[in-house]
Structures are given as structure tokens and as C-alpha cells.
C-alpha positions as CSV (number, residue, x, y, z in Angstrom):
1,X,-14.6,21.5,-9.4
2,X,-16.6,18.6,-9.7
3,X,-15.2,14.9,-10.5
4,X,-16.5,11.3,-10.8
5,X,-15.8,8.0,-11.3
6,X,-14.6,4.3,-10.3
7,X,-12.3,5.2,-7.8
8,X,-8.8,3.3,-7.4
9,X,-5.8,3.7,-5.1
10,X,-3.9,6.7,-5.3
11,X,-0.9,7.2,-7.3
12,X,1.9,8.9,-6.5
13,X,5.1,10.5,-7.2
14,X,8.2,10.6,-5.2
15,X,8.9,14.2,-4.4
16,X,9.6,16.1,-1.2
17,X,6.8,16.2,-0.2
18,X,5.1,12.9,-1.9
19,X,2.9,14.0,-5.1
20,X,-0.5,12.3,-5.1
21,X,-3.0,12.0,-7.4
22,X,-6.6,11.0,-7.2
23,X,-7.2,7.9,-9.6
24,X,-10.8,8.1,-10.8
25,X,-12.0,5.9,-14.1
26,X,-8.1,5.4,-14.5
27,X,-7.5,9.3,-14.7
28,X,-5.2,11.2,-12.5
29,X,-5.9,14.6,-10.8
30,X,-3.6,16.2,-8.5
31,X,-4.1,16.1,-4.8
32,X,-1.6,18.0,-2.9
33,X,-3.1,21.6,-4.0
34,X,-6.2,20.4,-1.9
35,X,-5.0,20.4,1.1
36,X,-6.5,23.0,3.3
37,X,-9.9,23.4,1.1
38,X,-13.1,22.2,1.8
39,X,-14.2,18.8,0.0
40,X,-17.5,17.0,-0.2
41,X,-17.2,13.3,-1.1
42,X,-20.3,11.1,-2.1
43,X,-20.4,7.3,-2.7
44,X,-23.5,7.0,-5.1
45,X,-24.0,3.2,-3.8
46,X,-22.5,1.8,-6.6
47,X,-19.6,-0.7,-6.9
48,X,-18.0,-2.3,-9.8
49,X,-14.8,-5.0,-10.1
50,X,-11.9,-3.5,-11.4
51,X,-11.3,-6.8,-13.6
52,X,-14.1,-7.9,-15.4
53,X,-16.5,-4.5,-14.5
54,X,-20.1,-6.5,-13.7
55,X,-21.5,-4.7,-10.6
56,X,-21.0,-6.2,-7.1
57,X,-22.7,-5.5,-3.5
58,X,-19.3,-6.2,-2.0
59,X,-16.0,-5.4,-2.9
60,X,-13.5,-8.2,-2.3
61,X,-9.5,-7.9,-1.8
62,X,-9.6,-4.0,-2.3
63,X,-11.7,-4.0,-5.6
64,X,-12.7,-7.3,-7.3
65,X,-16.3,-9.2,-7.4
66,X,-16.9,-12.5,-5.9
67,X,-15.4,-14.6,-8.9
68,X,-12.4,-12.5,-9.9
69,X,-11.7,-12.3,-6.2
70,X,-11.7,-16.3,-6.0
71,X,-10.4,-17.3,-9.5
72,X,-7.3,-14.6,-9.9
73,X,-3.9,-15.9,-9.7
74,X,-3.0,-12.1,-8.1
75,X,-5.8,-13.0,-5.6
76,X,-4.5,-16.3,-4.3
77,X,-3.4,-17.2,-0.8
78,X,0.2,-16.5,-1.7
79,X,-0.6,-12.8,-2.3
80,X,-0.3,-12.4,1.2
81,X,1.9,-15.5,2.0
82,X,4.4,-15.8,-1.1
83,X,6.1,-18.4,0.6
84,X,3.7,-20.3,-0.5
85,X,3.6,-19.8,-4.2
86,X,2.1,-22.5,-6.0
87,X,1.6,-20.8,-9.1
88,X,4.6,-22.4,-11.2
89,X,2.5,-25.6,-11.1
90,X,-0.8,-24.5,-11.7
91,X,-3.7,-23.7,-14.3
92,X,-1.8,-21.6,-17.5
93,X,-3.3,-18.2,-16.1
94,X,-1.6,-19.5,-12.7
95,X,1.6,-20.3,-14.9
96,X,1.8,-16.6,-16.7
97,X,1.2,-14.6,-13.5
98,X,4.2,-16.8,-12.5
99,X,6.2,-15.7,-15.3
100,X,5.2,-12.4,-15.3
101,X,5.2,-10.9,-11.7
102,X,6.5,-14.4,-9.2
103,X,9.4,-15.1,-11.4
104,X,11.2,-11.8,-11.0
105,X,13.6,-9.8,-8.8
106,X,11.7,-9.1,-5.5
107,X,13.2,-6.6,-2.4
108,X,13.1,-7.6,1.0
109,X,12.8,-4.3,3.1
110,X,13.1,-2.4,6.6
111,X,10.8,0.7,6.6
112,X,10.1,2.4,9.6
113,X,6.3,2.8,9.5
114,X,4.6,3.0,13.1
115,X,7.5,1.4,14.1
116,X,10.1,-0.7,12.3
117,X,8.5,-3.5,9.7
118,X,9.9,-6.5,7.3
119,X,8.2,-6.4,4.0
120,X,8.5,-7.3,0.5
121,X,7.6,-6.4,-3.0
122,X,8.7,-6.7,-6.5
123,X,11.7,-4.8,-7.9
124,X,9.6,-2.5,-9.4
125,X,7.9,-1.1,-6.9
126,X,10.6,0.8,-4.3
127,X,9.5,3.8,-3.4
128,X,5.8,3.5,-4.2
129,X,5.7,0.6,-1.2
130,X,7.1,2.2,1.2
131,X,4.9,5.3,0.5
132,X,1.7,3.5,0.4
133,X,2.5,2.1,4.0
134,X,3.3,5.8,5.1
135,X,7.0,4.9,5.7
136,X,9.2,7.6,6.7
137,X,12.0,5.5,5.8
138,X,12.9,2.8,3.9
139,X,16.1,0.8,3.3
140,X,16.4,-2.6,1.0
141,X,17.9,-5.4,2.4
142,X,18.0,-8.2,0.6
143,X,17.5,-9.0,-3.4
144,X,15.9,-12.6,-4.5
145,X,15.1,-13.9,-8.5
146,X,11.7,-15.3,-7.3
147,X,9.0,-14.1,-4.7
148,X,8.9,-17.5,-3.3
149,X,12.2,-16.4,-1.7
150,X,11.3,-13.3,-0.5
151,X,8.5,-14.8,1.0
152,X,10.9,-17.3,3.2
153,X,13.3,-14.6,4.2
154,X,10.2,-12.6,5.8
155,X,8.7,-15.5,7.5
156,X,12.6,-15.7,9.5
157,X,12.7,-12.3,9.7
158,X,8.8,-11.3,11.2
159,X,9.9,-13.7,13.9
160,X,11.8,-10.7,15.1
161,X,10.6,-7.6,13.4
162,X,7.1,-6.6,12.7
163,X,5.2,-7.3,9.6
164,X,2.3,-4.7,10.1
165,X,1.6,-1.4,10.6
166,X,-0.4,0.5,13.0
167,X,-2.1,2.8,10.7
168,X,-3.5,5.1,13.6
169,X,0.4,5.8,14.8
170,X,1.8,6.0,11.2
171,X,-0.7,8.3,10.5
172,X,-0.3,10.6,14.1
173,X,3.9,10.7,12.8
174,X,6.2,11.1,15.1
175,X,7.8,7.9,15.6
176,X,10.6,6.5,17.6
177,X,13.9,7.2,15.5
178,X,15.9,4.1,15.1
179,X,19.2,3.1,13.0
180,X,17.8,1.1,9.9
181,X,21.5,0.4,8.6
182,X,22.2,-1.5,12.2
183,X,19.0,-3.5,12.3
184,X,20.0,-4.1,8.3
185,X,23.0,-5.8,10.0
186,X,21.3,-7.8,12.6
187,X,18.8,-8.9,10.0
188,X,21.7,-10.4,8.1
189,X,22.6,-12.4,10.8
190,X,19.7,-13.8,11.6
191,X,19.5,-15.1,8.3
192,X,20.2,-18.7,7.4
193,X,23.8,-19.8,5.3
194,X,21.7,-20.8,2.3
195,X,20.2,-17.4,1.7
196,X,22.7,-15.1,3.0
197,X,24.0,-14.9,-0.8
198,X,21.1,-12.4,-1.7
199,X,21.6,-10.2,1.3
200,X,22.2,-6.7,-0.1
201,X,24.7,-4.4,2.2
202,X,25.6,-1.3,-0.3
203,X,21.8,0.3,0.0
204,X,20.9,3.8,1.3
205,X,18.0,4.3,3.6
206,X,15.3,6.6,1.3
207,X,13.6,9.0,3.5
208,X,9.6,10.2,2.5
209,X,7.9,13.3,3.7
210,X,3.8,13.7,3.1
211,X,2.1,16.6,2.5
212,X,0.5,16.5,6.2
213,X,-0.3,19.7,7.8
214,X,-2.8,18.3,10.9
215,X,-4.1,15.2,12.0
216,X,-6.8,14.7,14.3
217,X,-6.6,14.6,17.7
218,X,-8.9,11.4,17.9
219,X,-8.0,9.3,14.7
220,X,-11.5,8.1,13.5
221,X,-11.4,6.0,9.6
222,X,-14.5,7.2,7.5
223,X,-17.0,4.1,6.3
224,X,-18.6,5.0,3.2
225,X,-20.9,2.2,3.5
226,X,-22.7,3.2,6.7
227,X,-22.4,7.0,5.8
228,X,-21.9,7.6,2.0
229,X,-21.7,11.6,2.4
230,X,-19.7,13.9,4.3
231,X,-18.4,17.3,3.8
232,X,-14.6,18.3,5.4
233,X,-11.2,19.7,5.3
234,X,-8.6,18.0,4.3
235,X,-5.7,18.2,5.9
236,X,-2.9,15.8,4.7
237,X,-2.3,12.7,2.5
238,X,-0.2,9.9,3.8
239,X,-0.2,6.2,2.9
240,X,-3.5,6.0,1.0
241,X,-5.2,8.3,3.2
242,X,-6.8,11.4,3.5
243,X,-6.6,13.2,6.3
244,X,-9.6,15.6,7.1
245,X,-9.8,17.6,9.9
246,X,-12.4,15.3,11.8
247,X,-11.9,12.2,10.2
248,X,-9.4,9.8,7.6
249,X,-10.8,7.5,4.9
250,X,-8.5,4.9,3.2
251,X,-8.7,5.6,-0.4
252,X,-7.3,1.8,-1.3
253,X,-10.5,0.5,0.8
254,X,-12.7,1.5,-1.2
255,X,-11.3,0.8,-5.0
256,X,-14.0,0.0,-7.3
257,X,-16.3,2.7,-5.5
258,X,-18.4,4.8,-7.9
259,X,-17.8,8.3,-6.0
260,X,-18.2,11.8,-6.6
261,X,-15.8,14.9,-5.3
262,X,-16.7,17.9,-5.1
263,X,-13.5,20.5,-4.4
264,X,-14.5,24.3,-3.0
């Protein structure tokens, strides 16, 4: 079977074990029945923003060209520091994004990834998150009407738990099991009077297994720009990976790729 396209990040479904689906030209094919077959991937050189389309040598923050990546709202510097959130203020594309995705409930959340992380995301998004970062577990801690919140609890709370993953040890498994419903309680504490009133105590930690048979011995991430071809087996999914049996490649990387599959 042969299949082609713009390729975006994988979607997914929340079974035991995750569902994933290849997202090529914004159509879905299912992944999981792969594993353990023979695949040939091919990037044919081509790469095209997944905004406004025009073609572009570069991709910039996981899919856009130059100009989309720059003028965006969801591309701004608060994307990756929401406390920072300007957006209420701004242009009226700035004030709509605000509306539309700041101004809404947001999680703050402990998921045990490599180790144990502080994150964030919008309401809407819990267990699709977690499952992108290749968290085994996930638990929600706190519950805030505006990401500009969220994005002042995490700066208190990365001063004591991490904020990234190592995506070499989340993908080899095996991590160190730790209480998430304790470290809930110490991340309470170390909160600040004034937004202890979104803390959130009732939640139940969510535990995700991926369809990850093998991983290589030596973790080694595919580029598709230095070699666009490669044949393999793959082996697992996890995160936005796909694990082969001599190599990964991060599917999210590489969004607005024009890439061919071919499945044996």
C-alpha cells in the first residue's frame, strides 16, 4: 500500500494500547496494524506551510513558512511562555486567538514522562498531551479560566519539577515509578495563597500504554533532510514517534513534509 501527502502530527485515540493514525493531506490511516512490517518512507524535497500552503525551504515552529511563523498569534513568544500572554492587548487577530484558545479553561499537570514534568494545556486537550509527550501517566492538578495563569503556576512549579522531557529515556520506557497523588500534594503547597483557589485535589492519575514492541538498543532520531529515504521495521509508536528497528523519526518534526509511504 502506497500513501502520500503533506504530512502532520499524528492523531490518536485513547485506547489500551494508544490508537494512532498517520495524518497525511489531513486524512487519517491507521498505524498500529503496522507494527512489525516493513516500511519505506521518502521525503520528495518538498515542504509546504500548513497555514497559508506557499512552498518553503525551511519549516518553522513544526510546520509554518517564514511569515506565518512570525506573524501568527499561535506562534508568538507566549506559545511557549504563556505567562507572558500579551494577546488581549494586541492586533484583532491577537485579540480573537485571545478569545478563542487564551481565554479558556487551561490544566496544569504532573505526567510522568522520562521522569516527572509540570505542564500545561487547554481543557480540551487531556489525554492527547500527555500522549504526545509519551507519558505513562498523567494526573491534573490545578484548573485556571485563562492560560496566562497556567503559565504563572508552572513558572513556580518548574522551579521544583521538570518542564521537559528526555525523549531518548521516554522512548527506552522503563521509568522510575513515583506517587503522582503525593507530589500533587506537595505541588499544592508550594503554591502561592492567591492561586491556591484553582488547585484541583478530586483527580485520578490516567495511565497510557503504546503499542511498543522493541526499541533500539542505541536510540538514533532519523533526519529526513540529510537522508530523505530509508527502508525499516517499525517497531512501536510512542509520543509522535516511530520506532523502527534501527532508528526513530519524530513525525511532529517534520509537519508540512511532502512524503511518501510505502507499507509491505
Amino acid at each position: 500500500m502506497k500513501l502520500l501527502g503533506q504530512l502532520r502530527k499524528m492523531n490518536v485515540e485513547a485506547h489500551q494500547p494508544i490508537a494512532y493514525f498517520l495524518n497525511l493531506d489531513k486524512k487519517l490511516y491507521p498505524m498500529n496494524s503496522h507494527i512489525g512490517k516493513l516500511i519505506d518512507l521518502h521525503w520528495s524535497g518538498t515542504i509546504t506551510c500548513i497555514e497559508c500552503g506557499r512552498k518553503t525551504r525551511k519549516s518553522y515552529d513544526q510546520g509554518y513558512c517564514f511569515v506565518c511563523s512570525r506573524d501568527l498569534p499561535e506562534n508568538a513568544m507566549c506559545s511557549v511562555r504563556p505567562e507572558l500572554c500579551v494577546h488581549e492587548k494586541g492586533s484583532e487577530a491577537d485579540r480573537e486567538f485571545w478569545r478563542t484558545h487564551c481565554n479558556i479553561d487551561h490544566f496544569i499537570y504532573l505526567s510522568l514522562t522520562s521522569g516527572v514534568k509540570v505542564g500545561i494545556t487547554r481543557h480540551t486537550n487531556i489525554p492527547d498531551r500527555w500522549i504526545d509527550q509519551g507519558a505513562v501517566k498523567g494526573l491534573i492538578i490545578a484548573k485556571v479560566p485563562e492560560r496566562i495563569l497556567s503559565g504563572q503556576i508552572e513558572v513556580i512549579l518548574a522551579e521544583h519539577f521538570a518542564d521537559k522531557t528526555n525523549w531518548r529515556k521516554m522512548l527506552k520506557g522503563g521509568v522510575e515509578e513515583v506517587d503522582l497523588l503525593s507530589l500533587r500534594d506537595k505541588a499544592h503547597d508550594l503554591l502561592p495563597e492567591s492561586l491556591k483557589k484553582y488547585v484541583v485535589k478530586d483527580a485520578t492519575v490516567q495511565e497510557l500504554v503504546y503499542p511498543v514492541h522493541s526499541v533500539p538498543e542505541k536510540i538514533t532520531s532519523h533526519n529526513l533532510d540529510k537522508i530523505p529515504d530509508f527502508t525499516d521495521r517499525l517497531t512501536g509508536i510512542k509520543g509522535q514517534y516511530l520506532i523502527f528497528e534501527t532508528r526513530v523519526i519524530n513525525m511532529r518534526k517534520y509537519t508540512g513534509y511532502h512524503v511518501e509511504f510505502n507499507f509491505h
